[in-house]
C-alpha positions as CSV (number, residue, x, y, z in Angstrom):
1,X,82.7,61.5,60.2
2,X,83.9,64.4,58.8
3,X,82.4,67.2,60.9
4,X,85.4,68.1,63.0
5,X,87.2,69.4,59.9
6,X,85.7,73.0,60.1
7,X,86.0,73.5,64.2
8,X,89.5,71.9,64.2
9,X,90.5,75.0,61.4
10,X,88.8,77.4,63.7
11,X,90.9,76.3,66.4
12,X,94.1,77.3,63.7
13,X,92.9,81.0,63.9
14,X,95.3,81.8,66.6
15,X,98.3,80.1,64.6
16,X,97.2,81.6,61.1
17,X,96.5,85.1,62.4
18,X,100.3,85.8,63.0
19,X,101.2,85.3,59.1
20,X,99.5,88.6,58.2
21,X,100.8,90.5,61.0
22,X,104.1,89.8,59.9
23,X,103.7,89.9,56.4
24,X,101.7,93.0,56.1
25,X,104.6,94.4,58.5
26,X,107.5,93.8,56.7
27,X,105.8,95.1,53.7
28,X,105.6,98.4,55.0
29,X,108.8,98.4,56.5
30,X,110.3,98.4,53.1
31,X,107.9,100.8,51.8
32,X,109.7,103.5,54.0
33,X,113.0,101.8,54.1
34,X,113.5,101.7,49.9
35,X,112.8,105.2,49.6
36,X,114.3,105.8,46.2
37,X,115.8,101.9,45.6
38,X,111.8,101.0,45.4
39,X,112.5,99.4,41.7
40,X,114.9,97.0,43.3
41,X,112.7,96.3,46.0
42,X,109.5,96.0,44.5
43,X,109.0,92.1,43.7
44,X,109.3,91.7,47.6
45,X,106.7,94.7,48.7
46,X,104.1,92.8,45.9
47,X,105.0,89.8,47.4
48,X,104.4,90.5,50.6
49,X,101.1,92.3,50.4
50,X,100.2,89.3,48.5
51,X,101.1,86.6,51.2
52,X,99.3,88.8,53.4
53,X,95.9,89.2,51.7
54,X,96.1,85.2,51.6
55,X,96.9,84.6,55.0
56,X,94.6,87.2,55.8
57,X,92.2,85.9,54.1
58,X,92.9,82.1,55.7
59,X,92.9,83.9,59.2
60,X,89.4,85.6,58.5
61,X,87.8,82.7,57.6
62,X,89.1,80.6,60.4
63,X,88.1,83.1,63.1
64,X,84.9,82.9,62.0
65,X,84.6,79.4,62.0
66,X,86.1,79.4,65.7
67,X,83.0,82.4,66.5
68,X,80.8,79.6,65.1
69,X,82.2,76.8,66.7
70,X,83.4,78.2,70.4
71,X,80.9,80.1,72.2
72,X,81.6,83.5,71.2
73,X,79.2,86.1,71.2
74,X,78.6,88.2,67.3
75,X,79.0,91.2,69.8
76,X,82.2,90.3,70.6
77,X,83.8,88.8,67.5
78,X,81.8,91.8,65.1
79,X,84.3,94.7,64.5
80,X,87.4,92.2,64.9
81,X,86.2,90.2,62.1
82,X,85.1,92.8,59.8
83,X,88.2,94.9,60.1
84,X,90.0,91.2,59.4
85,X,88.1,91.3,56.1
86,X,88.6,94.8,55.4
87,X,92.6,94.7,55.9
88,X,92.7,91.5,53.2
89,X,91.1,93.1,50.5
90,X,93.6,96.6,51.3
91,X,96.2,94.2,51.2
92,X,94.9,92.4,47.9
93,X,94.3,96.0,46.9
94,X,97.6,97.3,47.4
95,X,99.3,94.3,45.3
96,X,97.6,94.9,42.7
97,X,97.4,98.4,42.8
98,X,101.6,97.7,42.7
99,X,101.4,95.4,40.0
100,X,100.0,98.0,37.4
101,X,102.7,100.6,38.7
102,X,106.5,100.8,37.3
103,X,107.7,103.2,39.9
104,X,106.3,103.9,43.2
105,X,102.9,105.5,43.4
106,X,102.1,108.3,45.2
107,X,101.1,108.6,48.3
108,X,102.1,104.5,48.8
109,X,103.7,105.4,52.5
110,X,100.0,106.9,53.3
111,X,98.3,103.7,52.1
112,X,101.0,101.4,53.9
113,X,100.8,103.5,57.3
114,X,96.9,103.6,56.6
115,X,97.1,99.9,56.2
116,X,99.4,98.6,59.2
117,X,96.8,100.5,61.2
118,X,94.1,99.0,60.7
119,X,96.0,96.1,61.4
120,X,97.5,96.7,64.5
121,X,93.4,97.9,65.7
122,X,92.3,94.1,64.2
123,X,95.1,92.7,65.8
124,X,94.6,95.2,69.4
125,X,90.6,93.4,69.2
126,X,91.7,89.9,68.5
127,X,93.9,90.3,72.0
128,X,91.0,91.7,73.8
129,X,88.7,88.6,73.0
130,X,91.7,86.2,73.8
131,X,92.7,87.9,76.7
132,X,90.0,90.2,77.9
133,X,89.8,94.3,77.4
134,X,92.1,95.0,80.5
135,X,94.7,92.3,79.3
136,X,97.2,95.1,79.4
137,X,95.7,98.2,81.9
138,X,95.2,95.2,84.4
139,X,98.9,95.3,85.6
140,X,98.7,98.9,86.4
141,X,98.1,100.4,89.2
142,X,94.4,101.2,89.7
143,X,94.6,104.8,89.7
144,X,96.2,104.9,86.3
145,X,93.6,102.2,85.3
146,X,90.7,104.8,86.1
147,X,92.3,107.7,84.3
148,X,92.6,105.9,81.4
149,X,88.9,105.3,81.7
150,X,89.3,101.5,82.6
151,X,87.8,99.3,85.1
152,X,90.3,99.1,88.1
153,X,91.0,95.3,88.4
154,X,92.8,93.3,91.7
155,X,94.3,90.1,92.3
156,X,94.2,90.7,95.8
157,X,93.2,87.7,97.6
158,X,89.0,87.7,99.1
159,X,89.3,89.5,102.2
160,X,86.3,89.7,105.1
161,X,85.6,92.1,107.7
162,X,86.4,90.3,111.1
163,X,84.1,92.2,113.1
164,X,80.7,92.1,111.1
165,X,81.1,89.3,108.4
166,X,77.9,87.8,109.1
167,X,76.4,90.9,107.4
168,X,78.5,90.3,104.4
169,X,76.4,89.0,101.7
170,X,77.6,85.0,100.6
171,X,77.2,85.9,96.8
172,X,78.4,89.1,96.3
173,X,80.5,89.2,99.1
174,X,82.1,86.5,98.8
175,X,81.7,83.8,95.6
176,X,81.3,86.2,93.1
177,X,84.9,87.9,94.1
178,X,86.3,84.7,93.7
179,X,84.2,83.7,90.4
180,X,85.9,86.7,89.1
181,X,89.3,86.2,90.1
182,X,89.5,82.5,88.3
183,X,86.9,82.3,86.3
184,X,85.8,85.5,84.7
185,X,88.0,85.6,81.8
186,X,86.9,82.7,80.0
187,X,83.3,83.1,81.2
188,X,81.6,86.6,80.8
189,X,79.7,88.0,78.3
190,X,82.3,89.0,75.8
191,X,83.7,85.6,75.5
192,X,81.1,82.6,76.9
193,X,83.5,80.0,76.7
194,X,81.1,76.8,76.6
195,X,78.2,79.6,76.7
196,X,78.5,80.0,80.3
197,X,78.5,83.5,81.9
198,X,80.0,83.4,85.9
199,X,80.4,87.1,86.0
200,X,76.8,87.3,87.3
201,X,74.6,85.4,89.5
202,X,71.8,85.4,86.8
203,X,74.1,83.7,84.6
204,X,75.6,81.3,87.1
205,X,72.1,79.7,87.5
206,X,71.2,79.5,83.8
207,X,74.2,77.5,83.2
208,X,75.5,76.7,80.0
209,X,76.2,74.2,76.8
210,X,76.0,71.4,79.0
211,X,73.0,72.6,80.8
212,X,72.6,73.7,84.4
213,X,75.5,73.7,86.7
214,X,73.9,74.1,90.2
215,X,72.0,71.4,92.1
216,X,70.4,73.6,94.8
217,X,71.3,72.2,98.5
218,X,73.8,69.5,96.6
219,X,77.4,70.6,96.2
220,X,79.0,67.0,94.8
221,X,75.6,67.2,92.3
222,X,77.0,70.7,90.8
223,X,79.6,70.7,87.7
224,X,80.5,74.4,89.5
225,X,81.6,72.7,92.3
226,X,82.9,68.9,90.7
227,X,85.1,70.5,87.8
228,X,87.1,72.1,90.9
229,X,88.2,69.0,92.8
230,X,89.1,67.6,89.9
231,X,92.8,66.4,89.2
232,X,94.5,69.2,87.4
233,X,94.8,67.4,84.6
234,X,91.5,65.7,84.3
235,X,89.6,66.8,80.7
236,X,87.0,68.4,82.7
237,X,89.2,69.9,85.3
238,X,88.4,73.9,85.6
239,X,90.0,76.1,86.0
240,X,92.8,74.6,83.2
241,X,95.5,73.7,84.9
242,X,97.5,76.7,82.8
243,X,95.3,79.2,84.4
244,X,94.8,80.6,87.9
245,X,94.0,78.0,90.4
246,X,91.0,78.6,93.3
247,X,92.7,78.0,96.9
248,X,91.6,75.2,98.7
249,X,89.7,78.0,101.3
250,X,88.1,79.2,98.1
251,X,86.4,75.9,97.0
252,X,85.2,75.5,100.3
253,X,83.6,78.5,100.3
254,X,82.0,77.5,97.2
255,X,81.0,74.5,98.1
256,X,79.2,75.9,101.5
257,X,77.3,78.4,99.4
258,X,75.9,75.2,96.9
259,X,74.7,73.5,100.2
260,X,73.6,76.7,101.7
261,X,71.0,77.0,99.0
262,X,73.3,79.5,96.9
263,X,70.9,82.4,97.5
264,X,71.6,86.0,96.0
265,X,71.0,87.9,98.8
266,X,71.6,86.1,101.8
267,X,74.1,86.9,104.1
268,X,76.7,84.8,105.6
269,X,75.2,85.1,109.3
270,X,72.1,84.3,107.5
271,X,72.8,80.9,106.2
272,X,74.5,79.9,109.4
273,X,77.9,79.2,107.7
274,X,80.5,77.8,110.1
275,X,83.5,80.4,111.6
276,X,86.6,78.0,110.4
277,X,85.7,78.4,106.9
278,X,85.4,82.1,106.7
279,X,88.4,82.9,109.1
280,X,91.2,82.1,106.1
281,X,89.7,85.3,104.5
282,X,89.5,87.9,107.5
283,X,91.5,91.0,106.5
284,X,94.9,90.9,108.8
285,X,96.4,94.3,110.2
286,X,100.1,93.2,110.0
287,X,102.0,95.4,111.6
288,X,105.6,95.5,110.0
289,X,108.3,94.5,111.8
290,X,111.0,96.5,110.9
291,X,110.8,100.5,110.7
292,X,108.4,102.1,107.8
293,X,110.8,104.6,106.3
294,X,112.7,105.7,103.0
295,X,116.1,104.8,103.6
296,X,118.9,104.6,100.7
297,X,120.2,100.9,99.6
298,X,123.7,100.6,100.6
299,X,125.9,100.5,97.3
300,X,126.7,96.9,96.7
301,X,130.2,97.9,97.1
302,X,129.8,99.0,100.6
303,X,128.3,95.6,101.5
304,X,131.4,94.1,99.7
305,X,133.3,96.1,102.1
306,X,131.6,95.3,105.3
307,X,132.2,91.7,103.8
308,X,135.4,91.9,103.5
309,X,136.2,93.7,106.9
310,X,134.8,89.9,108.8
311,X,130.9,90.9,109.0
312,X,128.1,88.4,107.4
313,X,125.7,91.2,105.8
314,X,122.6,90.7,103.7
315,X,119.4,92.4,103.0
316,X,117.2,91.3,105.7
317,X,114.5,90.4,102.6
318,X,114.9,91.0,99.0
319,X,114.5,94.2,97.7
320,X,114.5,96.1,101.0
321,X,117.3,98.4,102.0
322,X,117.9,97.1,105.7
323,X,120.8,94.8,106.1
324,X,121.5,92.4,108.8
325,X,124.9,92.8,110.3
326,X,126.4,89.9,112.4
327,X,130.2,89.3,113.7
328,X,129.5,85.5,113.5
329,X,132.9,84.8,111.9
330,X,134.7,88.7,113.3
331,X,134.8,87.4,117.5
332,X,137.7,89.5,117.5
333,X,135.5,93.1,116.9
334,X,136.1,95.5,119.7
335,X,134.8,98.7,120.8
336,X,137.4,100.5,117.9
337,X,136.2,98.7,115.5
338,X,132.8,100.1,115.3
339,X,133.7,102.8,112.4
340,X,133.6,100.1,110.3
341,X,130.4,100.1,110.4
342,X,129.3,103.4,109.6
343,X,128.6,103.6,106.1
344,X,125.5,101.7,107.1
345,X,124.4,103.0,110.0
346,X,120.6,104.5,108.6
347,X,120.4,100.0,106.8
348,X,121.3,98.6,109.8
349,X,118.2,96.9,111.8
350,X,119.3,93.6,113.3
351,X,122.8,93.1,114.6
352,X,124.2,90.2,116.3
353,X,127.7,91.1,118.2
354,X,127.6,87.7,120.0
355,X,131.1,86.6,121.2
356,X,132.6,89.6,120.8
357,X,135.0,91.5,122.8
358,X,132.9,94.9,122.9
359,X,131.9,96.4,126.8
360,X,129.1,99.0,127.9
361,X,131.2,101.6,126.1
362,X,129.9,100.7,123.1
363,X,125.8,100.9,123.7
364,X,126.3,104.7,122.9
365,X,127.3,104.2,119.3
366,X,124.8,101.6,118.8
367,X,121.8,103.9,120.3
368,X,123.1,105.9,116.8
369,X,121.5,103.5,114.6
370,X,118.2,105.2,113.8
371,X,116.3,101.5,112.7
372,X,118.2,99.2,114.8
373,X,115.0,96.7,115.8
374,X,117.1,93.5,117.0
375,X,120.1,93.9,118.9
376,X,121.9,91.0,120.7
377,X,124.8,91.6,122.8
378,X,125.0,87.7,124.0
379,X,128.7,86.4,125.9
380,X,130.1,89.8,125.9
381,X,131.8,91.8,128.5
382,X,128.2,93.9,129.0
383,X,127.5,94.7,132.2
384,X,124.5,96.8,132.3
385,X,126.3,100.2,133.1
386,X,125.3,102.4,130.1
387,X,122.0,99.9,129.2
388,X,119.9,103.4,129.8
389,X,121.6,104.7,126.0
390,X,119.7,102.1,124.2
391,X,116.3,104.1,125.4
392,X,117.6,106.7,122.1
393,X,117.4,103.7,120.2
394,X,113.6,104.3,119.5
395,X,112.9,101.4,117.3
396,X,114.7,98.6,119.6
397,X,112.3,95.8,120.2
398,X,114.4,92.7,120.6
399,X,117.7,92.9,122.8
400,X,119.7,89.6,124.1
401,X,121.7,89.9,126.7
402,X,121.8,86.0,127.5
403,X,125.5,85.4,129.2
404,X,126.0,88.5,130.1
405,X,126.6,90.4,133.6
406,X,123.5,92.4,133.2
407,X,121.3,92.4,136.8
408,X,117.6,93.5,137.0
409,X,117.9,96.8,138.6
410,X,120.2,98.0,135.3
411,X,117.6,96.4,132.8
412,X,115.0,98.9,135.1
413,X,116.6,102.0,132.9
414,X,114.9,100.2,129.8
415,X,111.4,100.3,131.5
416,X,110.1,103.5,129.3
417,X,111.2,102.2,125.9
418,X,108.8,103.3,123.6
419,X,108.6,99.9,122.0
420,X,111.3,97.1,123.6
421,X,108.6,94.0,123.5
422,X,111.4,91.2,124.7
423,X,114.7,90.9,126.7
424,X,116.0,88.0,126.8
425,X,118.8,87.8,130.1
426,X,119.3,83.5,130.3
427,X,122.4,82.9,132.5
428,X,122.8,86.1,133.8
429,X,122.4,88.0,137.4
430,X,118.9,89.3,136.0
431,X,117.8,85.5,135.6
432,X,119.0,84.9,139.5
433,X,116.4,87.6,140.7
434,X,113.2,86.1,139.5
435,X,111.5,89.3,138.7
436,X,110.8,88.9,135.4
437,X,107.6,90.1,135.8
438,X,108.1,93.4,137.1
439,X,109.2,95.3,133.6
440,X,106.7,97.1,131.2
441,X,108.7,94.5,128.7
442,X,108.9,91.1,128.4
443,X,111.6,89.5,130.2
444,X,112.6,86.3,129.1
445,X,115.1,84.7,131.8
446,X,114.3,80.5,131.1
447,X,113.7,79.8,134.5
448,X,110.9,78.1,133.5
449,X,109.0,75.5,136.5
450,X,106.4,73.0,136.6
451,X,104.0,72.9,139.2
452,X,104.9,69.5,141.6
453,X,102.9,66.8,140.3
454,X,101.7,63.9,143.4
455,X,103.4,60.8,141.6
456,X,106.6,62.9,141.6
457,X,107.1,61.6,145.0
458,X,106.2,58.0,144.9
459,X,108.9,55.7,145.6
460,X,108.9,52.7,143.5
């Protein structure tokens, strides 16, 4: 009846670790800070150290009835709980070493540094069973993680090889990556939460407390499998719902390899796996849209400015430098105007002078904008004349000239742009001409047809 009382006080030790910490911590603190007031301060230092042997004492024995009661390995808990013994009887130690002293003894800012040590290297272990041993190198980038002799770690998402992904290995390829994205930090040799290991496929098919958690060939049969689809906040739900959570892709992949036979070895071609569920994970050259280069942010100021001159300008995403510029609420801005734009000419890559009253004289100061991408010139007084300086304008591959006077033999000077993909010319002489196709770009003039259908020309 009785026999939860020792694991529920093992399940205190992450509650009754922190009072020696702090403590053992202020003690210390006042050993260096009294300097010669010690006398005054010396009931609190005794005091101290002798809350902290206690609690240390308290903590030590509830960690080691949480090592008995939760899984964890004597490798793992070993040093953590021997240096937890080691700093309460230094800390019993030093109270009474203080109790038989009037003034303060010599050396005491040694034995307190020497003591808050040892504390903070318990303390350093006790994080690295919670939290694993790259808790903190994990955020880092992985070649600071190698120089400091770790194990580079990624949260990057399970990518395939399009080309040859049958050759890929289901287990190791594929499930184990995943396993040790959501899994492995509760489940691994170090810490064998419910004494199962998933950070190997020998461990995976011994299973754990609750015995095996494969059924061969039977996915719905295998806890590995079941605790995923679980509600998040079923009992038996895993991951926790706290913790990183499998996408749905993920599970699926899972649950193919259980029915597959969840081989070692075999590789996905092998097992005959279908296309749709391995697609999701194929690694994706995207190309960035806007231009790859180091360009200064524009002062906050200077966007105030731009603001206040009639403009709408944001960042085209957050934390990039490139700013979108439109005249949505300036129609009045005219060819003179265009030195109010200036201070961002290197951010500028998409900007909309719709409605205004600009003209062809213009298209030379915007072919100055080194990252202009999307440029739209829509129900202005463009003609077409100087459409040939927007060829400078290396990084233009959107450009709307819908309403405009533009005709198809001006938008012919725009047929060597490195990299225009789409005009778009609706209502305009272009659109008349019907040779939309006749450009290395795109030309998008919405003179769009079906093909005559019979019924069209029944009579009812």
């Amino acid at each position: 009846m009785i026999d939860f009382i020792l694991p529920l006080f093992g399940r205190f030790h992450p509650i009754l670790v922190h009072l020696p910490i702090g403590f053992l911590v202020f003690g210390v603190i006042l050993i260096f800070w009294s300097a010669e007031k010690y006398a005054i301060y010396s009931p609190i230092i005794k005091l101290a150290f002798l809350l902290g042997g206690i609690s240390a004492g308290l903590a030590s024995i509830s960690g080691f009835m949480q090592f008995q009661y939760e899984g964890y390995g004597w490798d793992t808990v070993q040093l953590h709980l021997i240096l937890g013994i080691f700093t309460t009887f230094l800390s019993f130690g030093l109270w009474y070493h203080l109790q038989k002293s009037a003034v303060s003894p010599p050396r005491l800012k040694i034995k307190g540094a020497l003591l808050l040590a040892i504390l903070t290297l318990t303390g350093h272990l006790g994080g690295n069973i919670t939290h694993g041993e790259n808790y903190f190198t994990e955020v880092l980038p992985p070649a600071l993680q190698a120089f400091l002799g770790g194990e580079a770690s990624s949260n990057e998402p399970l990518e395939l090889p399009a080309d040859n992904w049958e050759e890929v290995e289901f287990f190791t390829g594929a499930i184990q990556p995943i396993l040790d994205q959501n899994c492995k930090s509760c489940h691994n040799p170090k810490k064998l939460k419910g004494e199962l290991d998933l950070s190997s496929f020998k461990g995976i098919h011994k299973g754990g407390e609750n015995g095996a958690i494969l059924e061969n060939g039977n996915a719905r049969e295998s806890s590995l499998f079941a605790r995923l689809i679980l509600p998040e906040d079923h009992d038996d739900h895993m991951p926790p719902k706290d913790k990183r959570q499998p996408r749905k892709e993920e599970i699926e992949l899972i649950k193919a390899w259980i029915e597959s036979g969840s081989a070692e070895h075999a590789t996905l071609g092998e097992t005959s796996i279908q296309l749709s569920l391995v697609e999701p994970f194929f690694k994706k050259d995207e190309k960035p849209f806007y231009p790859v280069v180091a360009v200064p942010t524009l002062a906050e100021d200077s966007i105030s400015i731009l603001r206040g001159s009639g403009f709408f300008a944001e960042v085209v995403k957050t934390d990039s430098p490139f700013l979108k510029i439109s005249c949505i609420n300036f129609p009045a801005f005219s060819d003179s105007d265009w030195s109010l734009l200036a201070s961002a000419k290197e951010q500028i890559v998409y900007l909309d002078l719709t409605g205004t009253k600009i003209t062809d004289a213009i298209l030379e100061q915007v072919s100055s904008l080194p990252n202009l991408t999307v440029l739209k010139l829509n129900q202005t007084f463009i003609e077409g004349k100087n459409l040939d300086k927007l060829n400078q304008s290396n990084n233009l591959k959107l450009l709307y000239l819908n309403e405009t006077k533009v005709n198809s033999g001006q938008l012919k000077a725009l047929d060597k742009h490195p990299r225009l993909e789409k005009v778009f010319a609706f209502d305009t002489p272009a659109a008349d001409s019907g040779t939309s196709s006749q450009f290395s770009f795109h030309l998008e003039t919405g003179n769009l047809s079906l093909p005559p259908l019979p019924t069209d020309t029944i009579v009812y």
